[in-house]
C-alpha positions in Angstrom: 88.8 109.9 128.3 86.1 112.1 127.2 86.7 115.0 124.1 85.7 117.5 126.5 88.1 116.8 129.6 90.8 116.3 126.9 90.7 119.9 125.1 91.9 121.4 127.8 95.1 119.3 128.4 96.1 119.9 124.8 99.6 121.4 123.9 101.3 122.7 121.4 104.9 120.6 121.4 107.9 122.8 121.3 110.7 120.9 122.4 112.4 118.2 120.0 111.1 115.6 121.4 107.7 116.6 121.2 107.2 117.7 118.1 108.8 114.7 116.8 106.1 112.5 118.8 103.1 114.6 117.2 105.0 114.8 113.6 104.8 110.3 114.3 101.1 110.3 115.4 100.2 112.1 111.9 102.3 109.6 110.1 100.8 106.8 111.9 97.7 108.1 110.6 98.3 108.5 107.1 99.8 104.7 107.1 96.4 103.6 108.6 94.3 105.6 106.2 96.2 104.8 103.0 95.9 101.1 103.9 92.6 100.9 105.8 90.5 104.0 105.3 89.9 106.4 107.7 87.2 104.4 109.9 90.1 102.2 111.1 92.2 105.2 113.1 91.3 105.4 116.4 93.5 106.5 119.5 94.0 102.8 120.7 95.2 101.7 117.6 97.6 104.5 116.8 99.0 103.9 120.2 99.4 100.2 119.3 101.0 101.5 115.9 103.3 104.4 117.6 103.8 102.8 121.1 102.7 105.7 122.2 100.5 105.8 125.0 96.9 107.3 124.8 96.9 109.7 127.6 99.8 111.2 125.5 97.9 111.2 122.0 95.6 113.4 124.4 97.8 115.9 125.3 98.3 116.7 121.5 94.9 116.2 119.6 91.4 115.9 121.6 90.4 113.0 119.7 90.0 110.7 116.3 88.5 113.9 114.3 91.3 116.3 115.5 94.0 113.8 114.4 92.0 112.8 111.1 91.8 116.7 110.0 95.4 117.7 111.2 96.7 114.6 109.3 94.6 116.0 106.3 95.8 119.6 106.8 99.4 118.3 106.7 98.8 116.7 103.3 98.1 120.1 101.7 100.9 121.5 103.2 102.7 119.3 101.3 100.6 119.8 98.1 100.4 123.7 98.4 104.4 124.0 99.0 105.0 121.3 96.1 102.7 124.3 94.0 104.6 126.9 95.0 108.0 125.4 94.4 106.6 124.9 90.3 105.3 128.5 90.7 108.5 130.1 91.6 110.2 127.6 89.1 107.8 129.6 86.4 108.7 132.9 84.0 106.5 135.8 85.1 105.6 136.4 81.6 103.7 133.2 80.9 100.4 133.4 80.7 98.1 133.3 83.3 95.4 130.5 81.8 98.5 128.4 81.2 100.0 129.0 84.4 96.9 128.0 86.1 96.8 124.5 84.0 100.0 124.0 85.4 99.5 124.4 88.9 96.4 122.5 88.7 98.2 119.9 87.2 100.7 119.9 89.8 98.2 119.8 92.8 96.7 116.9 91.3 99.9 115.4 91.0 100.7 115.8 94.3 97.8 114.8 95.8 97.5 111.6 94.5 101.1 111.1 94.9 100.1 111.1 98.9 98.4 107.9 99.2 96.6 109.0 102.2 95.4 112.0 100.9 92.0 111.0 99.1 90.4 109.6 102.0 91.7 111.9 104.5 89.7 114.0 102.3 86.9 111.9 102.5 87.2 112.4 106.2 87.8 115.9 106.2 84.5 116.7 104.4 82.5 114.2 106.6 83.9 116.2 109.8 84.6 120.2 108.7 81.7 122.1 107.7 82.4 123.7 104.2 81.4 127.0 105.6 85.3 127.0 107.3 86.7 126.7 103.5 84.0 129.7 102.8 85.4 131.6 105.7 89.0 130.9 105.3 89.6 129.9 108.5 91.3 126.3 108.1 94.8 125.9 108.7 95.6 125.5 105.4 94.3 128.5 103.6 94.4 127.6 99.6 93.1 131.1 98.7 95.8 132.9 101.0 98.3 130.6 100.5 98.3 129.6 96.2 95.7 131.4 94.6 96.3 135.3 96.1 100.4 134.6 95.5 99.7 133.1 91.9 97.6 136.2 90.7 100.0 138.7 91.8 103.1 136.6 89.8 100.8 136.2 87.0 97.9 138.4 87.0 99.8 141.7 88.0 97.8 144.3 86.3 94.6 142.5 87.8 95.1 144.2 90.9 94.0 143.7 94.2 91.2 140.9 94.5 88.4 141.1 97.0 89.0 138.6 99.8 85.0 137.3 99.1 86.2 136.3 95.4 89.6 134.6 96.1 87.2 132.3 98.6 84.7 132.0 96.4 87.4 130.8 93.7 89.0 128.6 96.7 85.7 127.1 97.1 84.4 126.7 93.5 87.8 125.2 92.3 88.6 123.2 95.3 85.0 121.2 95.6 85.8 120.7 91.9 89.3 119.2 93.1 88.3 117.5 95.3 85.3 115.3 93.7 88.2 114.6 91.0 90.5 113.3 94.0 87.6 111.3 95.1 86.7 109.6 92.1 88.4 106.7 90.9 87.3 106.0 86.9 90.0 107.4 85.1 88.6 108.4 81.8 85.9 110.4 84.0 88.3 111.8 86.0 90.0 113.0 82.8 86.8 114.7 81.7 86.7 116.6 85.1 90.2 117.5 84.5 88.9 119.5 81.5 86.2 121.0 83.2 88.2 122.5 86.1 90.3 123.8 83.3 87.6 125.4 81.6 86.5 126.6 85.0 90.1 128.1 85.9 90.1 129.8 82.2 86.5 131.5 82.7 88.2 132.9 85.7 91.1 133.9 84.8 89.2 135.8 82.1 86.5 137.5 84.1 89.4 138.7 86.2 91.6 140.7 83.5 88.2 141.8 82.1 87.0 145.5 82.0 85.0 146.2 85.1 
C-alpha cells in the first residue's frame, strides 16, 4: 500500500477498542526500537508482533515514519508529565537556576529511564525537520508545555516571554538534550550535563535582567 493512498484512510480511534489497538502498535514499537533500533520497525513486522493486520496499521498511521515519530512523541509525553509532576511537587520560592537543575535532571532521568527513547530520537531527528521544533508545531510542544509553565511558577516577576525566545530556548536547550541522550560515554555525558546547566543559568539570568 502506498503512503499516499493510505493518508487518506487514516483515523483517529475513539472507541475502546481502537484506541487500545493504536496505544499496542506504539508499544510494539518502542519494544522493537529498544531491542533492535529503529531500522528494524516496519509495518509487516509490527503486524507479526501485534497480530494486527497491516491494512489496519494503515487506518491509524500512513507508514514506518508516522509510527516512528508518534512512538517518539509519546515518550515525551511521558517525560514532560514526569517534569511537571516534580514541578508541582516544588515550593514556589526556590530559586529559579535551581529549579531549572532540577527539571533538567528529571527529564534526563526520565528519558533514559524509557529504553526506547534514545533512538526514537535518533529517528525522530533523521525524519522531522528541526524547523517544526523552531515553529512549535510538534505534538509535543516542550516550550508550551514545560518551559512557559516553569517561568511563571518560578520566574513570576519575569513577565510575559516572547513566544520567538521560549522556542529559541526550546531549541537551544533541547538540541543540547538531546546530543546528551545520544551519547553513550558517561564521563562525557557528565561534562555536557554541566554545560546545559551553565546554559540554563545564563538564561535564567538574561531573563530577570534589566531590559
Amino acid at each position: 500500500m502506498s503512503e499516499t493512498a493510505s493518508i487518506s484512510r487514516i483515523v483517529a480511534p475513539r472507541q475502546k477498542r481502537a484506541v487500545a489497538t493504536r496505544a499496542a502498535l506504539l508499544a510494539a514499537v518502542e519494544r522493537i526500537v529498544a531491542a533492535e533500533g529503529p531500522e528494524a520497525v516496519t509495518t509487516t513486522r509490527l503486524a507479526e508482533e501485534t497480530n494486527v493486520a497491516v491494512g489496519t496499521i494503515y487506518r491509524y498511521f500512513s507508514g514506518r515514519e508516522e509510527l516512528l515519530l508518534a512512538a517518539y512523541d509519546s515518550t515525551v509525553e511521558r517525560i514532560v508529565a514526569a517534569c511537571r509532576q516534580a514541578m508541582e511537587e516544588m515550593e514556589r520560592d526556590i530559586p529559579a537556576a535551581d529549579a531549572a537543575r532540577i527539571l533538567l535532571r528529571r527529564y534526563l532521568e526520565a528519558a533514559e529511564a524509557i529504553p526506547s527513547h534514545s533512538g526514537l530520537l535518533r529517528a525522530m531527528r533523521a525524519i522531522r525537520p528541526i524547523e517544526t521544533d523552531q515553529a512549535g508545531s510538534a505534538k509535543v510542544d516542550i516550550a508550551r508545555d514545560l518551559i512557559s509553565p516553569a517561568l511563571e511558577k518560578f520566574l513570576p516577576d519575569a513577565g510575559s516571554v516572547e513566544t520567538e525566545r521560549l522556542h529559541f530556548m526550546n531549541v537551544l536547550v533541547g538540541t543540547m538534550v538531546d546530543f546528551y541522550l545520544v551519547t553513550r560515554d558517561d564521563p562525557a555525558k557528565e561534562r555536557i550535563v554541566r554545560e546545559i546547566e551553565a546554559h540554563v543559568s545564563l538564561m535564567v539570568q538574561r531573563l530577570v535582567a534589566p531590559r
